[in-house]
DRENRO-108552 format. One record per residue (C-alpha): residue in three letters; x, y, z. Coordinates in steps of 0.2 Angstrom, whole numbers, always signed. Example, Ala and Ser with C-alpha at 12.3 -4.5 7.8 and 13.67 -1.06 7.14 Angstrom:
DRENRO-108552
<"ALA", <+62, -22, +39>> <"SER", <+68, -5, +36>> 
This chain:
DRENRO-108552
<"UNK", <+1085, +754, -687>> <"UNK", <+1087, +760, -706>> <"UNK", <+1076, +774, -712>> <"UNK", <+1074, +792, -715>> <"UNK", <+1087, +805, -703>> <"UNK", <+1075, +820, -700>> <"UNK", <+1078, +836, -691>> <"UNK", <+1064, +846, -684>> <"UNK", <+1064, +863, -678>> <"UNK", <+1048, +870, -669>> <"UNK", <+1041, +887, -668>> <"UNK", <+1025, +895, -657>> <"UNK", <+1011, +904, -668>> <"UNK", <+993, +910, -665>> <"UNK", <+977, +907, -675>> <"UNK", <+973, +925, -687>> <"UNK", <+962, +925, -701>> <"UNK", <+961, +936, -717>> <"UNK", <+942, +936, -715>> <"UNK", <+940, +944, -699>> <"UNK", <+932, +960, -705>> <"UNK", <+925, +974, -695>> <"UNK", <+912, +982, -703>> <"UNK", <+912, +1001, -704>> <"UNK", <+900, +1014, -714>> <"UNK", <+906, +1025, -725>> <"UNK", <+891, +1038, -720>> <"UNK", <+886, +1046, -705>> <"UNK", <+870, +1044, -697>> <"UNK", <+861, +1041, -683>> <"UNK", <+858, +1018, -683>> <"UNK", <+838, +1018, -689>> <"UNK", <+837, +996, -690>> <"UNK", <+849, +982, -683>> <"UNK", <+844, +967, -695>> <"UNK", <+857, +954, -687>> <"UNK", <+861, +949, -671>> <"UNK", <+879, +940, -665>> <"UNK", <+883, +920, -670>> <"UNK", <+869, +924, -685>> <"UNK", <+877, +916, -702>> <"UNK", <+874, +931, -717>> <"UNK", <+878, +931, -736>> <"UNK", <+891, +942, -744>> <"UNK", <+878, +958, -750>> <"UNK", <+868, +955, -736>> <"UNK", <+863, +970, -728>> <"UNK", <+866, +971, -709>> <"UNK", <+860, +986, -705>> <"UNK", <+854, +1004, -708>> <"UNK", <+856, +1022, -703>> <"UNK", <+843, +1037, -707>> <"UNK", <+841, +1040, -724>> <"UNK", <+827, +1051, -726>> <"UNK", <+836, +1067, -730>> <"UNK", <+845, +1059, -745>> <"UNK", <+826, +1051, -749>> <"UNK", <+817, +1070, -751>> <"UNK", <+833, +1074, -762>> <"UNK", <+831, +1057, -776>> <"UNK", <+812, +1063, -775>> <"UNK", <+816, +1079, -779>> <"UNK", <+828, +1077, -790>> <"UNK", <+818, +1065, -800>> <"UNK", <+804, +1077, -803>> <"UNK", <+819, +1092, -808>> <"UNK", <+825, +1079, -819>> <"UNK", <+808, +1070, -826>> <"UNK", <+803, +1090, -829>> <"UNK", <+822, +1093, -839>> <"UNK", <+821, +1077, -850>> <"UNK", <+801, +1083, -856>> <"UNK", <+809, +1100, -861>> <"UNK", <+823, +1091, -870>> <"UNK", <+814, +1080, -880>> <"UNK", <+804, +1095, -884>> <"UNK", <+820, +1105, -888>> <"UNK", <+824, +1091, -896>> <"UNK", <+811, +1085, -907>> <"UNK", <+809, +1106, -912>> <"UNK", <+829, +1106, -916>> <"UNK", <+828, +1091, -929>> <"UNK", <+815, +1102, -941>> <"UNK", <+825, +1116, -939>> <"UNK", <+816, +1125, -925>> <"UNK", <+824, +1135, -912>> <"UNK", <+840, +1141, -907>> <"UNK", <+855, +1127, -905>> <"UNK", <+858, +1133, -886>> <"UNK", <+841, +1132, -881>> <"UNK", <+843, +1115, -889>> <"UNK", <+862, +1112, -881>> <"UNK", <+855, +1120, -864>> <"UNK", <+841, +1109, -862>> <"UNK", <+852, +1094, -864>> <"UNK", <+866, +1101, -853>> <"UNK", <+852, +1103, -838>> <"UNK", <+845, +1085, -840>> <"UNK", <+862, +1077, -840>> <"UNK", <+867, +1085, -826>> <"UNK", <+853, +1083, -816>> <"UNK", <+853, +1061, -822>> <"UNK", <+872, +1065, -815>> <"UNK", <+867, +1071, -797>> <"UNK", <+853, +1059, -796>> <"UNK", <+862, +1043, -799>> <"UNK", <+876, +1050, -786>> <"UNK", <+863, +1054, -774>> <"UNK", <+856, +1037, -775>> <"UNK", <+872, +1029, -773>> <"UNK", <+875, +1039, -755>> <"UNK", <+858, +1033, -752>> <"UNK", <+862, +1014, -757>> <"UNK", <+876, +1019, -743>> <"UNK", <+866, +1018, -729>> <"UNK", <+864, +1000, -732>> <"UNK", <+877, +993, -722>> <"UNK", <+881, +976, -731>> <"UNK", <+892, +961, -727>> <"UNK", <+908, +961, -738>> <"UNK", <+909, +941, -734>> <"UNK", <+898, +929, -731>> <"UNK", <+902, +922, -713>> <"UNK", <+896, +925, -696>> <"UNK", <+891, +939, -686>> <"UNK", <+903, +936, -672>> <"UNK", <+902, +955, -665>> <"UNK", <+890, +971, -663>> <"UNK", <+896, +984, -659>> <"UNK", <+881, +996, -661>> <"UNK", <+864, +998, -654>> <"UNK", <+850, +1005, -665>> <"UNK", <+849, +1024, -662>> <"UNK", <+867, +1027, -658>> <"UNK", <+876, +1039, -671>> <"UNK", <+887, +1029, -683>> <"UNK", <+902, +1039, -690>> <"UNK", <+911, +1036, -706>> <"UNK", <+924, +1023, -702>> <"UNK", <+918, +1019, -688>> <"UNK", <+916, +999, -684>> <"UNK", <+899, +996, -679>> <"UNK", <+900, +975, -684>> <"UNK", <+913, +962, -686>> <"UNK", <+911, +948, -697>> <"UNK", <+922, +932, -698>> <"UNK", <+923, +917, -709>> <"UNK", <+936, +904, -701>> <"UNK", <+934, +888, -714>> <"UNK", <+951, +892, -717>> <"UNK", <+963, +900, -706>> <"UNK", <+982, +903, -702>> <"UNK", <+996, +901, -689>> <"UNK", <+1010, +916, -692>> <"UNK", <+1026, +911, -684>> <"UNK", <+1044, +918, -682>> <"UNK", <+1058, +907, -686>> <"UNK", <+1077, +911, -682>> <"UNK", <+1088, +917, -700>> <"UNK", <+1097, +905, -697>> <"UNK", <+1085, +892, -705>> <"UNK", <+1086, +904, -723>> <"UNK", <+1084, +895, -737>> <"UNK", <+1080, +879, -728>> <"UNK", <+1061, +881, -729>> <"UNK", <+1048, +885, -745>> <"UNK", <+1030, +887, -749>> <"UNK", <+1022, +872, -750>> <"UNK", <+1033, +861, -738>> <"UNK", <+1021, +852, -725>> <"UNK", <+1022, +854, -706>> <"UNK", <+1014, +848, -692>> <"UNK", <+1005, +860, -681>> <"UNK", <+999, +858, -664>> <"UNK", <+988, +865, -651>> <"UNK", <+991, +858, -634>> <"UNK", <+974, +868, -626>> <"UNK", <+963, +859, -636>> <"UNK", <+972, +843, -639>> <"UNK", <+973, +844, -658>> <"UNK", <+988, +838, -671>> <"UNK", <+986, +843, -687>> <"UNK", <+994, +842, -704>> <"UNK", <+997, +859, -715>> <"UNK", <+1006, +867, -728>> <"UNK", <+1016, +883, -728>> <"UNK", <+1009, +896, -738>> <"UNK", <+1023, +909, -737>> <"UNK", <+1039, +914, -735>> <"UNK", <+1046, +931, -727>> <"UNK", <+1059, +938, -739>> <"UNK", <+1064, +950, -725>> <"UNK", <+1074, +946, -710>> <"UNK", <+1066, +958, -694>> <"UNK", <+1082, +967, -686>> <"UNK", <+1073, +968, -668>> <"UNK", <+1075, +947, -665>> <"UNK", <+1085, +941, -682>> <"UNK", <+1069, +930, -687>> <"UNK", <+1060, +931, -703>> <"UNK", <+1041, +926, -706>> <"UNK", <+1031, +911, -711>> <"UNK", <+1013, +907, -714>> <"UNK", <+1004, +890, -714>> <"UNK", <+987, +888, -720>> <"UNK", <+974, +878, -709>> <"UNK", <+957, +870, -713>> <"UNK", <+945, +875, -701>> <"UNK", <+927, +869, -706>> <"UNK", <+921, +864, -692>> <"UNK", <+926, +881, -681>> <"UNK", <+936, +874, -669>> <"UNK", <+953, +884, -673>> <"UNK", <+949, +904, -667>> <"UNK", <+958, +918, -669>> <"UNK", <+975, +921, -657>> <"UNK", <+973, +902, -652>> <"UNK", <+992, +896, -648>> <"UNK", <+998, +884, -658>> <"UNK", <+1016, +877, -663>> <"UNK", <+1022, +871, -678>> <"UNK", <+1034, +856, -684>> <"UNK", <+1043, +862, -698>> <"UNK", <+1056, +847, -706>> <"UNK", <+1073, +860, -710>> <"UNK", <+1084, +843, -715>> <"UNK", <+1081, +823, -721>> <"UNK", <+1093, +811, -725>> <"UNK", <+1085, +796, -735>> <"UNK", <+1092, +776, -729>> <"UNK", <+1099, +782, -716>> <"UNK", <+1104, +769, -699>> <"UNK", <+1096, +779, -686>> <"UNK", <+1100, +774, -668>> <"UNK", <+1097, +783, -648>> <"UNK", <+1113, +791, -645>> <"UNK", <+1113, +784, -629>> <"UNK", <+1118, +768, -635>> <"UNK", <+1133, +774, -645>> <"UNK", <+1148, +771, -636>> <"UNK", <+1166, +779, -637>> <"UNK", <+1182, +769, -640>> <"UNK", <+1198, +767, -645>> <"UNK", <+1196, +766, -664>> <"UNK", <+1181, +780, -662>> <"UNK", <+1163, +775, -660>> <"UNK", <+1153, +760, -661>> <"UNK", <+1137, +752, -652>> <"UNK", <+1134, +734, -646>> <"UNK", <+1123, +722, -655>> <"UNK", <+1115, +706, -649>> <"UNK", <+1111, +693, -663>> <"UNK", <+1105, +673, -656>> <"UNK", <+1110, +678, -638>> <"UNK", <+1129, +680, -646>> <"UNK", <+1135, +700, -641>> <"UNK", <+1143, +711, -655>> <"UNK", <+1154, +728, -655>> <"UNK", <+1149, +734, -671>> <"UNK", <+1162, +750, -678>> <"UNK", <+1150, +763, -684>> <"UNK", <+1151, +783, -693>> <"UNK", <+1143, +794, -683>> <"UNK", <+1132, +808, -692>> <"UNK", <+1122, +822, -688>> <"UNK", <+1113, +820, -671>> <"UNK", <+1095, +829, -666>> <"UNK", <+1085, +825, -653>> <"UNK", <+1091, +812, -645>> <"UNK", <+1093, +801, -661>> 
C-alpha cells in the first residue's frame, strides 16, 4: 500500500490549567460576608467576599473631616496669599497639611477597597475554603477559582527526540478513563534537558469548553517525530528473508509473485 511512513512516539501527561487560582487576601481580618458559594459562575472584579472593615471606615471618616477642615483653611490661605496677605509658610503649611492628609486618605481607602476580596478571572467557584467568621490572614487562600475552556497536558519526553518536535506540530491526545481522542497542538517546547531522567518538557494546548477535561486527568499524547511522503508501506510480517535479501509475495489474477523489495525504517509493526 503506497502512502505516507510515519513514526509515533507516545508520552503520559495530566490535565493542569493556568487558571486555577486560589484566592488569598492581602489583609487580615476576621470573614464579615461570604457572597459565593461552590460550582457558582463569577466575573473577573466580582467580589467574593469580605472581612471587617470598620476600623479602617472610622479612619476614611475621620480623615475626611481632618482633610475637608485642611482644604477650607487652604483655600483661605490661599485666596489671602494671591492679594499679598499673610506669611508664605502659613500659606506653604496649609498646603503641605492638606496634601498630605488627601495622601493618607486615598491610601486608607485603598486598604479599605482591600477587604473586598474580588475574583482575578472570571470562571467558577470550584472551592471554599473559609467559613464566615473565621480569621483570614494575609496570604492565606480562602477561595479557588478556575476557568477550564482551555487547558493543558504537560508531558516529559526522552532527549533523545531534540530537535525532532516544535511549537505548533499537531498531536493526538487521548484519555482512556473517559473514552476521548482528541486533536491538539503543541504549544511549547522545554529548551532544557532535566538531569534527574534525561527528558526535556512539552506543553499542548486543549479545548475544554464543555468542562469535561479536569485538572491531573491522565492523558497520553501521540506526538509524529518522523514522516516519509510516497512511501510502499507494508506489515513486516509479510516481508520474507532470502537469498538475494528481502522481498514479499504478491498475488495478482490468482498468478503468485516474489517481488525483490528495499527495506526501510520499521515502527510498529509496519
Amino acid at each position: 500500500m503506497r502512502g505516507n511512513y510515519e513514526e509515533f512516539v507516545e508520552v503520559a501527561g495530566t490535565i493542569s490549567s493556568d487558571r486555577n487560582i486560589l484566592v488569598s487576601s492581602e489583609v487580615g481580618g476576621t470573614v464579615t460576608s461570604l457572597l459565593v458559594q461552590e460550582g457558582q459562575t463569577v466575573s473577573a472584579g466580582q467580589i467574593l467576599l469580605t472581612t471587617d472593615d470598620q476600623i479602617i471606615l472610622k479612619s476614611i471618616d475621620e480623615l475626611e473631616s481632618a482633610f475637608n477642615l485642611a482644604k477650607t483653611v487652604y483655600e483661605k490661605r490661599k485666596s489671602l496669599w494671591d492679594q499679598n496677605i499673610g506669611s508664605e509658610i502659613e500659606y506653604l503649611t496649609a498646603k503641605n497639611n492638606m496634601e498630605n492628609l488627601e495622601l493618607r486618605l486615598n491610601t486608607t481607602r485603598s486598604q479599605w477597597a482591600k477587604t473586598q476580596l474580588r475574583a482575578p478571572i472570571s470562571g467558577i467557584v470550584d472551592e471554599v475554603i473559609t467559613k464566615k467568621g473565621e480569621m483570614a490572614a494575609p496570604g492565606m487562600p480562602l477561595l479557588r477559582v478556575v476557568n477550564l475552556n482551555e487547558v493543558k497536558i504537560e508531558c516529559d519526553v526522552s532527549e533523545a527526540y531534540v530537535g525532532k518536535l516544535k511549537r505548533g506540530d499537531k498531536v493526538q491526545v487521548t484519555f482512556p478513563s473517559i473514552g476521548m481522542e482528541t486533536a491538539a497542538t503543541i504549544r511549547s517546547v522545554g529548551q532544557v534537558i532535566n538531569p534527574g531522567n534525561r527528558t526535556f518538557s512539552v506543553e499542548v494546548t486543549l479545548s475544554n469548553a464543555d468542562g469535561v477535561l479536569k485538572p491531573n486527568l491522565l492523558g497520553y499524547v501521540k506526538i509524529r517525530e518522523f514522516m516519509e511522503a510516497d512511501q510502499v508501506v507494508i506489515p513486516t510480517k509479510y516481508v520474507q528473508n532470502g537469498v538475494e535479501g528481502p522481498y514479499v509475495l504478491t498475488v495478482k489474477d490468482g498468478v503468485i509473485t516474489k517481488n525483490n523489495i528495499k527495506r526501510g525504517r520499521s515502527h510498529n509493526g509496519l
